[in-house]
C-alpha positions as CSV (number, residue, x, y, z in Angstrom):
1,X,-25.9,-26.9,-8.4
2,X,-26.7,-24.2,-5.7
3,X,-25.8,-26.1,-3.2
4,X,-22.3,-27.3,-4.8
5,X,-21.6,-23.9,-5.5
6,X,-21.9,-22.8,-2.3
7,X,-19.6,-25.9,-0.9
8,X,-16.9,-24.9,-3.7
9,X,-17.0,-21.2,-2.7
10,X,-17.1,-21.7,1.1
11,X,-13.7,-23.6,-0.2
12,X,-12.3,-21.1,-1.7
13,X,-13.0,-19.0,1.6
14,X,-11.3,-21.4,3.7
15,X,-8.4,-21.1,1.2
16,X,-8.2,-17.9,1.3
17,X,-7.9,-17.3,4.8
18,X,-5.7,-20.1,5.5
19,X,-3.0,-17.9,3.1
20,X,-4.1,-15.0,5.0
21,X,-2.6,-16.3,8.1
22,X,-0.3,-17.7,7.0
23,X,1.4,-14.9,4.8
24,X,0.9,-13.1,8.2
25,X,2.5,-15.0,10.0
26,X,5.4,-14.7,7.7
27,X,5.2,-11.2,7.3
28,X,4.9,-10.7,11.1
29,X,8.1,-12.3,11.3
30,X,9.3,-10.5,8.1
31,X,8.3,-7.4,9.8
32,X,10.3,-8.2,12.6
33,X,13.2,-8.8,10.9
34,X,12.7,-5.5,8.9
35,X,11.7,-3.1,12.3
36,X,14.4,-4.8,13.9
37,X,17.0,-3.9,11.9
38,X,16.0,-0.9,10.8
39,X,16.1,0.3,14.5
40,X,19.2,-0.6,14.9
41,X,20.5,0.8,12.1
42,X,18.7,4.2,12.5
43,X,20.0,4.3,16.0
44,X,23.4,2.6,15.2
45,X,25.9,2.9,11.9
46,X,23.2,4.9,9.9
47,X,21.7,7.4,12.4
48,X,22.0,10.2,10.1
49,X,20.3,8.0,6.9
50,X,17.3,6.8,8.0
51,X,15.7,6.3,4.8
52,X,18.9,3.7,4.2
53,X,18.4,2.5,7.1
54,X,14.7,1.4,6.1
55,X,15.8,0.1,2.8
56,X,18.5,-2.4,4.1
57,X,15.9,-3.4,6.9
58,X,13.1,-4.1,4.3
59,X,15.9,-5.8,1.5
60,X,16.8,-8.7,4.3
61,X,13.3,-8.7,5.2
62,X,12.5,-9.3,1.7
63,X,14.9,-12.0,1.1
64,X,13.5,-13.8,4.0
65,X,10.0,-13.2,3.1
66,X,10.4,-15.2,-0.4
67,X,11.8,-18.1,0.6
68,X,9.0,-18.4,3.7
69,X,6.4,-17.5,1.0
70,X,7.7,-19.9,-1.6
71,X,8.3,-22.9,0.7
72,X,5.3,-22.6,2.9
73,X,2.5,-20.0,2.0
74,X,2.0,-20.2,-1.2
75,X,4.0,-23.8,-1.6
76,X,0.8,-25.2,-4.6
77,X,1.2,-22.5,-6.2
78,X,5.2,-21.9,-6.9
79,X,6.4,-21.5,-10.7
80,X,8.2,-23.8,-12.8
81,X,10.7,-21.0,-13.5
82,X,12.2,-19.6,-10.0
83,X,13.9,-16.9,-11.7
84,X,11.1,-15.2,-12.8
85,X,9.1,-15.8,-9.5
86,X,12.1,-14.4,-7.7
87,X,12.6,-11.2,-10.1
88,X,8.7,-11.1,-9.8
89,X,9.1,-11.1,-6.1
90,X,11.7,-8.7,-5.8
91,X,9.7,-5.9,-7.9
92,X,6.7,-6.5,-5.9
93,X,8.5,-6.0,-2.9
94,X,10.7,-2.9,-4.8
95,X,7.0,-1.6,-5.0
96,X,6.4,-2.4,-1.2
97,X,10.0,-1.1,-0.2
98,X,9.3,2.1,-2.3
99,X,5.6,2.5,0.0
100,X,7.8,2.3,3.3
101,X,10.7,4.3,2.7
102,X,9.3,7.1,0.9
103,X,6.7,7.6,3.9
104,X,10.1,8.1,5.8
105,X,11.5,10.1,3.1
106,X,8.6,12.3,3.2
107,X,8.1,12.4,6.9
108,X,11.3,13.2,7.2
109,X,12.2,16.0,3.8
110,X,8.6,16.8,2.6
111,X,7.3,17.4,6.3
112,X,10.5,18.3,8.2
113,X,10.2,15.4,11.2
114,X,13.5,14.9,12.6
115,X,12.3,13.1,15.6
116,X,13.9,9.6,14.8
117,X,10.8,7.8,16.1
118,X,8.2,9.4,14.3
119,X,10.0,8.3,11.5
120,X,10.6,4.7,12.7
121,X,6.7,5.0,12.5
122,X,6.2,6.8,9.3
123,X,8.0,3.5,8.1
124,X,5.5,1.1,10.2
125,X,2.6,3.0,8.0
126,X,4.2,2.7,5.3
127,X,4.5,-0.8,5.5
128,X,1.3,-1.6,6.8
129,X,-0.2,-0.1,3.6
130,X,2.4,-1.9,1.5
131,X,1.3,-5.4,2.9
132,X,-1.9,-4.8,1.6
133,X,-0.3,-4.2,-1.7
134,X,2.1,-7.6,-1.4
135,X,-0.5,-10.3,-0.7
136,X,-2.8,-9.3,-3.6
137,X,0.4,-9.2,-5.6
138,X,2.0,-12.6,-4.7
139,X,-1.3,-13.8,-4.8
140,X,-1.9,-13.3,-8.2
141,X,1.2,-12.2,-9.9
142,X,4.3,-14.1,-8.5
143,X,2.6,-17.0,-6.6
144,X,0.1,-17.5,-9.8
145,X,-1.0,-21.4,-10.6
146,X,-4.2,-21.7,-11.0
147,X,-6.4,-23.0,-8.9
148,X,-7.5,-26.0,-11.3
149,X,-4.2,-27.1,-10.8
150,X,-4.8,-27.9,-7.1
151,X,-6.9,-31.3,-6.3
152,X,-9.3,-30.1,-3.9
153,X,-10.3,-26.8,-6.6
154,X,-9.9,-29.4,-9.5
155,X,-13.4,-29.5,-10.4
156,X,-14.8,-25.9,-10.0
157,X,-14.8,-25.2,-13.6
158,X,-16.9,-27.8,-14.1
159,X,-19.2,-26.8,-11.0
160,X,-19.0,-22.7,-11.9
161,X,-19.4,-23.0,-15.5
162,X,-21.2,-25.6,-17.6
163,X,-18.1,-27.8,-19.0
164,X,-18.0,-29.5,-22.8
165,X,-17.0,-33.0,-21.1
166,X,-19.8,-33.1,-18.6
167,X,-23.2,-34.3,-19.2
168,X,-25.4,-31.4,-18.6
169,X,-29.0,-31.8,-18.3
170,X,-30.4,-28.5,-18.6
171,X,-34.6,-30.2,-17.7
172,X,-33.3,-31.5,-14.6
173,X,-30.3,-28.7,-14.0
174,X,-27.7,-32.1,-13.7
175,X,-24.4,-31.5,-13.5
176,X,-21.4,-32.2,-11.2
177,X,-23.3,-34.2,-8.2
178,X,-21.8,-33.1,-4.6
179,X,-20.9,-37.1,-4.3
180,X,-18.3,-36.5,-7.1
181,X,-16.7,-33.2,-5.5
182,X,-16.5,-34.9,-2.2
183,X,-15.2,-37.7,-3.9
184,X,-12.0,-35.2,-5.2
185,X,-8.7,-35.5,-3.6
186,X,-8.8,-33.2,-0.3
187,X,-6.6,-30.7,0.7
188,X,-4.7,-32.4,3.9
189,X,-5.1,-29.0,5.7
190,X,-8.8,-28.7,4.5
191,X,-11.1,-29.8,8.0
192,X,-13.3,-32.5,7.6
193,X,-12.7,-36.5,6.9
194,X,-10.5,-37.3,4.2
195,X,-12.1,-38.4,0.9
């Protein structure tokens, strides 16, 4: 059982991390897109707003963000009902937009910076500290289906927890065998050989 447990969470490791990278890679490109624009605009048609300037950046950046998010990152675990994934999304990222600009706003009102690249990086803190914020919260609020849901984490209810349809011997400390969760459907990005 020890030794089951520790294949199921190293896992659960690997799944993590594999969303890790790749909701950074999206939100490297996301950030991009954001900096980008925001640059532009702060330098451009809003020079004098640059709090605007960081809200329009991070909106398009948002937009961009879900549907990378939805279609690759966290593609197992996308709801039934997109509206309320999106509106989920969008208030997460309301939150995360809120982080960003306001470190502008207050670099810029609370602490009298009027150096417009300080401020460009008052915003690049600010969003730093609101990615933090935005994978925990797609993680488990917007991008939510559980994990039993996907075949290769199928069984780890039965493996964490001692299940009513599994034979338990408590003498021998029986349960799940490690031939049956090998046996599970794999995870095509998963390494090893397929099942």
């Amino acid at each position: 059982m020890i030794t089951t447990l520790n294949e199921r969470m190293r896992g659960l490791a690997s799944l993590f991390w594999r969303e890790v990278a790749k909701f950074g890679a999206v939100g490297g490109i996301a950030f991009i897109i954001d900096n980008g624009l925001t640059f532009y605009l702060m330098h451009g048609p809003m020079t004098d707003s640059e709090a605007k300037a960081r809200f329009f950046g991070a909106s398009v950046a948002t937009v961009f963000s879900w549907i990378a998010n939805r279609f690759w990152t966290f593609r197992h675990r996308r709801q039934a009902n997109v509206l309320r994934e999106f509106v989920m999304f969008v208030i997460i990222n309301g939150i995360g937009i809120g982080i960003s600009t306001g470190l502008t706003a207050i670099a810029k009102y609370g602490m009298g910076v009027t150096d417009k690249n300080m401020l460009f990086l008052a915003g690049v803190v600010g969003i730093l500290v609101a990615t933090v914020v935005r994978f925990f919260a797609y993680r488990f609020l917007v991008f939510n289906q559980e994990l039993d849901e996907e075949p290769e984490f199928s069984h780890d209810h039965e493996i964490i927890e001692r299940h009513p349809h599994t034979p338990h011997d408590n003498q021998t400390g029986a349960g799940v065998s490690r031939t049956a969760v090998r046996e599970a459907v794999r995870d095509p990005e998963l390494p090893g050989p397929p099942a």
